[in-house]
C-alpha positions in Angstrom: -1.1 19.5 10.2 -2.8 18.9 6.7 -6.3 17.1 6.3 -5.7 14.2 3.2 -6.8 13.8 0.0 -7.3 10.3 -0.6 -9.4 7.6 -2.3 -11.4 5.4 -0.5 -8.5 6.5 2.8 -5.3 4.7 1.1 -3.0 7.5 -0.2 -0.5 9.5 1.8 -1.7 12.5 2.4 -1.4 16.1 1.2 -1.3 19.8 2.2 -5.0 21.0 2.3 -6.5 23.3 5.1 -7.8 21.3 8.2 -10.2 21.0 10.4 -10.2 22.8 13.6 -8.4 21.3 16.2 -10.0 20.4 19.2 -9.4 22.6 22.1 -6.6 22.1 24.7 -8.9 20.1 27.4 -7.8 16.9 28.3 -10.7 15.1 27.8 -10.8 15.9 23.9 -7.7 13.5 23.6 -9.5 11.0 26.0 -12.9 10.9 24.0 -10.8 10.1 20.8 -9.1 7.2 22.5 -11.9 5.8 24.1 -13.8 5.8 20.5 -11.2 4.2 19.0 -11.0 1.1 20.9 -14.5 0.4 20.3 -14.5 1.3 17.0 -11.1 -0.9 16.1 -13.0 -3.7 18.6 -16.3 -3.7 16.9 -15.4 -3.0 13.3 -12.2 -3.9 12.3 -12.2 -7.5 10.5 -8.7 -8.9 11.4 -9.1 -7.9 15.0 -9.1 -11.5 16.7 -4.7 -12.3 16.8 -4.3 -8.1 17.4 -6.8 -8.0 20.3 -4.3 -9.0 23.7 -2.0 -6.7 22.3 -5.2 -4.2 21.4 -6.4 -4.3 25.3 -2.7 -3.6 26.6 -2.6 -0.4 24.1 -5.7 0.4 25.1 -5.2 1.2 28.6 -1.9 2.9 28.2 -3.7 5.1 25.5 -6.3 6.2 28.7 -3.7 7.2 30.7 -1.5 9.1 28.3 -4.7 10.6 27.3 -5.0 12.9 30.6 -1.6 13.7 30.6 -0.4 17.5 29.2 1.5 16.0 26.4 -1.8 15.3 25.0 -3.8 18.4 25.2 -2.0 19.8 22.9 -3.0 19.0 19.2 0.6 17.5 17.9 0.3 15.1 21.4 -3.4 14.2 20.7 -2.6 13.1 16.9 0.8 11.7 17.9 -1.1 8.9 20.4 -3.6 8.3 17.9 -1.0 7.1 15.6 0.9 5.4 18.5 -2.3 3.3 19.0 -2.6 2.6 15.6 1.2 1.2 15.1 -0.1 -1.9 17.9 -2.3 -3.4 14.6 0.5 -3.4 12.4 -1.5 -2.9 9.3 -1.3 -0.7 6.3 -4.4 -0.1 5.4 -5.1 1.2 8.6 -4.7 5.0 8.8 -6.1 8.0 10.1 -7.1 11.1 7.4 -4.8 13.2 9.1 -1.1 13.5 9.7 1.7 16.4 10.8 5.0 17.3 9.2 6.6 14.6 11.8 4.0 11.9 11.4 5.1 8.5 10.3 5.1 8.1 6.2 2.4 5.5 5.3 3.3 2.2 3.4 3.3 1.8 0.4 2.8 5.1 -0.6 5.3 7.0 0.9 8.0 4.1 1.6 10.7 3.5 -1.3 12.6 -0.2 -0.1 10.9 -3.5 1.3 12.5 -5.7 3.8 11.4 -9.3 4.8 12.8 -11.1 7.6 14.8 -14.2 6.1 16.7 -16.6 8.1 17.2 -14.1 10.9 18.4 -11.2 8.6 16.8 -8.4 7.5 16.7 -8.3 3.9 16.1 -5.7 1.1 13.8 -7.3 -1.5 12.1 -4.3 -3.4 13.2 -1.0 -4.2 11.3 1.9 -5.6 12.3 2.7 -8.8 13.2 6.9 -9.1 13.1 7.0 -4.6 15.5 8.1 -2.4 16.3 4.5 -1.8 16.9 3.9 -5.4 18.9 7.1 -6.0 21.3 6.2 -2.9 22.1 3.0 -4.7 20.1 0.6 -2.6 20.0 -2.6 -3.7 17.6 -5.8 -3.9 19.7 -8.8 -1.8 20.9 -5.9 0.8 21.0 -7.0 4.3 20.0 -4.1 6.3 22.2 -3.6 9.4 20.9 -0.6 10.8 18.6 2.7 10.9 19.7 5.6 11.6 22.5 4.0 13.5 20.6 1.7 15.3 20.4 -1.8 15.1 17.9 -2.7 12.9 15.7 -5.1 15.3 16.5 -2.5 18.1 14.9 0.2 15.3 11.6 -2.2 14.5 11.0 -3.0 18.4 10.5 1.3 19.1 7.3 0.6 16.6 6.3 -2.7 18.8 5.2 -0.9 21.9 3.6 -3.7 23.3 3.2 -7.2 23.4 7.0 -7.6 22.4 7.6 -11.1 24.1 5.5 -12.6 21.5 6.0 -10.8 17.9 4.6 -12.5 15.2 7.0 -12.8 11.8 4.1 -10.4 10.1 4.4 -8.1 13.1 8.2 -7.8 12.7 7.8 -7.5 9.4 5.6 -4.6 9.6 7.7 -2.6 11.6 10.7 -3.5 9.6 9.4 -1.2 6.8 7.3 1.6 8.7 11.0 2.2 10.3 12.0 2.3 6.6 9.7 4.3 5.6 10.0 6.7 8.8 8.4 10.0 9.5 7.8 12.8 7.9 10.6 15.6 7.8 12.9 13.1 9.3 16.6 12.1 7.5 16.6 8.2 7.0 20.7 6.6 7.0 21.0 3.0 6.0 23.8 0.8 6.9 23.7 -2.1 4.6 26.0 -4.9 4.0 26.7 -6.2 0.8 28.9 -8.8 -0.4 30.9 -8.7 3.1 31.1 -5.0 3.1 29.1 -2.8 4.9 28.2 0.9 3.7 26.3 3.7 5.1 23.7 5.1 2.7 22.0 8.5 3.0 18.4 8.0 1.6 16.6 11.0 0.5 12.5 11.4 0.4 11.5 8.1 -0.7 8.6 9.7 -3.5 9.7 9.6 -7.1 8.8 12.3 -9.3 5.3 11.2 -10.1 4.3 12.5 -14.0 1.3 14.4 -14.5 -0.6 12.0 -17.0 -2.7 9.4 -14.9 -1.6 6.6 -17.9 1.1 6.3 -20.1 1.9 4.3 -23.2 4.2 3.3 -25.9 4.5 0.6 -28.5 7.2 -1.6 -27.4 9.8 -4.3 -30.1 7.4 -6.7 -31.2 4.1 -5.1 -31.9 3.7 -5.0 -27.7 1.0 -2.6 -26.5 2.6 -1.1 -23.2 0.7 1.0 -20.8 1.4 1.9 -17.1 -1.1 3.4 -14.9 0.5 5.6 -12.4 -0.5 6.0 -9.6 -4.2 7.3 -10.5 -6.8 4.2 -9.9 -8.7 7.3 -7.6 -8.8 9.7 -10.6 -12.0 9.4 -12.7 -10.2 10.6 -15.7 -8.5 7.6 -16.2 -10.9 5.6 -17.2 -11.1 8.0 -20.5 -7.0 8.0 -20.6 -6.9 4.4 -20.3 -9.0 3.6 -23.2 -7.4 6.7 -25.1 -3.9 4.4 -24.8 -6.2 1.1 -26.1 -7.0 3.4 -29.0 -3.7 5.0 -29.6 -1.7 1.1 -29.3 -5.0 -0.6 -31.6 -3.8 -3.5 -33.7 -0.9 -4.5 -30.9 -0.1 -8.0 -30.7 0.0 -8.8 -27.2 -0.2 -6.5 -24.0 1.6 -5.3 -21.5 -0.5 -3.7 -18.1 2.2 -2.3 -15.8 0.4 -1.8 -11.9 4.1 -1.7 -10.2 2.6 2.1 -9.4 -0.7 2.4 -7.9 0.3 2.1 -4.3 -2.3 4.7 -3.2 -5.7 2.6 -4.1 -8.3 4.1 -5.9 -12.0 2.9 -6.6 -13.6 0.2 -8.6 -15.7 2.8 -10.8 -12.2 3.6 -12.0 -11.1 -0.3 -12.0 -13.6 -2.5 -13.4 -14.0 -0.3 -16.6 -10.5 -1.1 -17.5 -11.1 -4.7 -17.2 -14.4 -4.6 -18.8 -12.3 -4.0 -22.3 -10.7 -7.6 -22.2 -13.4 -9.5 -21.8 -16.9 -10.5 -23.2 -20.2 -10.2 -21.4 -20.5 -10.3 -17.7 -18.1 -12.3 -15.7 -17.2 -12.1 -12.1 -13.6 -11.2 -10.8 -13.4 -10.6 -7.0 -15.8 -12.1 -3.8 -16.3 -10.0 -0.5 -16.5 -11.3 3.0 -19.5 -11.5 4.7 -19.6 -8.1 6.3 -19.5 -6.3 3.0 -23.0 -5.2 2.5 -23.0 -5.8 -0.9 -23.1 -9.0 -3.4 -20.5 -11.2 -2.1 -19.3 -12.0 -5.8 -18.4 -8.4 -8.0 -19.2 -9.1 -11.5 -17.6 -6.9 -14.6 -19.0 -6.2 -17.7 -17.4 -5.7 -21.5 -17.7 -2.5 -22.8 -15.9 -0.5 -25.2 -15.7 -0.1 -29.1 -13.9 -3.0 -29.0 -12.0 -5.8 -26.7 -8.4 -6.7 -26.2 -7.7 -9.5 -28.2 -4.3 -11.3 -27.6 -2.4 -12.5 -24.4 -1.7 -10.0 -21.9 0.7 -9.7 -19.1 0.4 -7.7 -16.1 2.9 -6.3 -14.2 2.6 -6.2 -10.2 4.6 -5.5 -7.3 5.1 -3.9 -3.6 4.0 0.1 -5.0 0.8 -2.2 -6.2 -1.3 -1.5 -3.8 -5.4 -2.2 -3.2 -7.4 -1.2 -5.8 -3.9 -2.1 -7.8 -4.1 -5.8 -6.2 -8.2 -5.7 -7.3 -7.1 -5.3 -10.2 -4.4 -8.0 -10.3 -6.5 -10.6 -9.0 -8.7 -9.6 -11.7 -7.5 -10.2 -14.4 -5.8 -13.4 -12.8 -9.6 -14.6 -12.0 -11.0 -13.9 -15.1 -8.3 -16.1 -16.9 -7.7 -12.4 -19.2 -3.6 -12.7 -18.0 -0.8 -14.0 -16.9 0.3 -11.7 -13.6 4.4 -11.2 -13.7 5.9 -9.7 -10.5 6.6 -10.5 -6.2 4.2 -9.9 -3.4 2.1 -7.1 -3.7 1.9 -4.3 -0.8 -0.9 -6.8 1.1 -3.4 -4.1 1.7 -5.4 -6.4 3.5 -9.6 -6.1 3.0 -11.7 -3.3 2.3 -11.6 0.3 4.2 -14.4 2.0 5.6 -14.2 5.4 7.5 -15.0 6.0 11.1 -15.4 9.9 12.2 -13.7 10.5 15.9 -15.9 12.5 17.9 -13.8 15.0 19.5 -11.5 15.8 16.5 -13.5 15.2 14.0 -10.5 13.7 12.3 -11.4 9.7 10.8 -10.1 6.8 11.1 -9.8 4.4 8.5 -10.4 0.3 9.0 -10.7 -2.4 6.8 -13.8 -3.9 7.8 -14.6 -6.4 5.4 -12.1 -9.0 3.8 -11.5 -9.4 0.0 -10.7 -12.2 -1.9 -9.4 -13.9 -5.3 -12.5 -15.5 -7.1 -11.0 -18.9 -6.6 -11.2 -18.1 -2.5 -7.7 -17.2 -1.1 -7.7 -14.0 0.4 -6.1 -11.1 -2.0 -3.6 -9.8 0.5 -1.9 -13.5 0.5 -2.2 -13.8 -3.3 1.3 -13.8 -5.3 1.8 -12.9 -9.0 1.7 -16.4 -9.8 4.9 -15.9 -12.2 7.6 -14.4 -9.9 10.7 -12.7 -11.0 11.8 -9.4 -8.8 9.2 -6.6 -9.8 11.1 -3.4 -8.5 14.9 -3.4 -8.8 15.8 0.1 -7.8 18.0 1.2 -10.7 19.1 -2.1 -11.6 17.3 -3.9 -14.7 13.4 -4.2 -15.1 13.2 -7.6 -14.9 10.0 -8.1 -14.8 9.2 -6.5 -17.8 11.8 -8.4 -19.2 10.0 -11.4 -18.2 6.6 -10.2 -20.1 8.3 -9.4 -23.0 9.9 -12.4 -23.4 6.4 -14.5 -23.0 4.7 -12.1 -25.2 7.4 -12.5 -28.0 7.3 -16.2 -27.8 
């Protein structure tokens, strides 16, 4: 098992030494459980519909706790992340995982299903995945996993409380099954246009390139730059307003977040909105348990600010700090936001150390919103066209060109 490294506890994680593992005592395993139903009780914000469901998981986690599958550490982790399936919420996650632990979503899933008129339905896939690569397809009704079923497949991630699953619930384990474990071959069986096909997916990552930003000048005089997957990485800040400098005198703007699935920080964020706008303006409220203002304010800064309309570019790899951003520049009236439903990274995470372990779990504790007032992980790109289509056509940067050039 690796320890992470993350920003602010959204990214999937990587292969760093860890920390020692508890020893093989029953009671190590136990201590971890116990401390994590208070801590998911007393500081998680969404806990209210979760916490029947939470109380059931709860008391089977005790028991499997002082059993021998758990004293080992790969048992230990293992029910720690079986507790932490019954919240069926992304942005919950602990800073630890093994090479059979479940991939987290966004960052390491590569298709999105929703749950439409009692089919399961591909609507996003990752552009460069396994997914896309296998020749998976937005419109896809998925079949099967693995040769299961597919509802059969989502209900092994519903452990409990499976005689009342809310559509969000199903949802949610519709696409951790698609995302899977770690290590673990993922089959498909998809039918499409009456016929149904069997696709081998491989590791649903693409190739991710070494520069946190890239640019290029577009037809038109369009200023294009994508920030990949780097909203964590203080250097962007400086590559970000490198690309401003490098596309200066563009005539309208394209901002392409369809990567950042892993969050980041708003040190790295709010300096990239500072450059469209003059003085100070406010762009994102907190809930009440943030300790903080409840209204974050931005300020310009630069050698100069982005003049011109600008469209942003957002989708289900656009992910927390990525959906800050957004909703920025939404609020601020500074663009018009092209794309589908973001990853839904609901609130903000804070860190909660386990004390047997020492490994952390990670909770939003506090919820985020638009600066209008709707929470950000129900806001929509207000102009929808399909944001990731696999290897198909971008359309929705076929949609911002068009506004730009018109």
């Amino acid at each position: 098992m690796a320890a992470p490294s993350v920003h602010h506890g959204y990214a999937q994680t990587s292969s760093v030494p860890a920390k020692d593992f508890p020893t093989e005592e029953n009671s190590d395993a136990l201590k971890d459980v116990e401390a994590l139903c208070a801590l998911v009780r007393e500081h998680y914000v969404y806990f209210a519909p979760r916490e029947d469901v939470w109380n059931t998981t709860c008391e089977a986690a005790q028991e499997a706790a002082v059993t021998e599958a758990a004293v080992t550490p790969a048992g230990h982790l293992e029910l720690l992340e079986h507790m932490l399936d019954q919240l069926w919420d992304n942005h919950v996650s602990l800073n630890i995982n093994s090479s059979t632990s479940p991939r987290l979503v966004p960052s390491g899933s590569d298709y999105w299903i929703d749950f439409k008129g009692g089919n399961a339905v591909v609507t996003a896939v990752r552009p460069g995945s396994g997914a896309a690569d296998a020749g998976l397809q937005v419109g896809d009704q998925v079949v099967a996993m693995n040769g299961i079923p597919v509802l059969s497949a989502a209900s092994d991630r519903i452990r409990h409380g499976r005689n009342a699953v809310s559509e969000a619930r199903l949802n949610w384990a519709l696409n951790a099954q698609a995302a899977g474990y770690r290590g673990q071959m993922r089959g498909v069986t998809v039918e499409r246009d009456g016929t149904e096909l069997n696709l081998i997916l491989d590791e649903p990552m693409p190739d991710q390139p070494k520069e946190p930003v890239r640019y290029k000048r577009l037809k038109g005089n369009i200023g294009y730059i994508r920030i990949e997957d780097s909203l964590g990485d203080e250097a962007t800040v400086a590559a970000f307003d490198a690309a401003l400098g490098a596309l200066n005198g563009a005539s309208g703007w394209i901002i392409d977040l369809r990567n950042t699935p892993s969050g980041g920080n708003t040190g790295v964020a709010e300096p990239m909105l500072g450059r469209f706008i003059r003085g100070v303006k406010p762009y994102q409220k907190a809930g009440p348990r943030w300790e903080g203002e409840a209204v974050r304010h931005v300020a310009s800064r630069g050698p100069w600010r982005v003049k011109g309309r600008v469209a942003v570019l957002a989708g289900r790899w656009t992910g927390s700090m990525g959906e800050g951003l957004a909703i920025g520049f939404d609020g601020l009236r500074r663009a018009r936001v092209f794309g589908s439903p973001m990853a839904a990274l609901a609130g903000g995470v804070k860190s909660f150390e386990l004390p047997a372990s020492g490994w952390s779990v990670r909770l939003p504790s506090y919820n985020l919103y638009h600066i209008k007032g709707m929470e950000r992980h129900v806001w929509h790109p207000p102009h929808a066209v399909i944001a990731d289509n696999g290897d198909g056509p971008d359309l929705a940067l076929e949609a911002a060109r068009d506004w730009l050039s018109h």
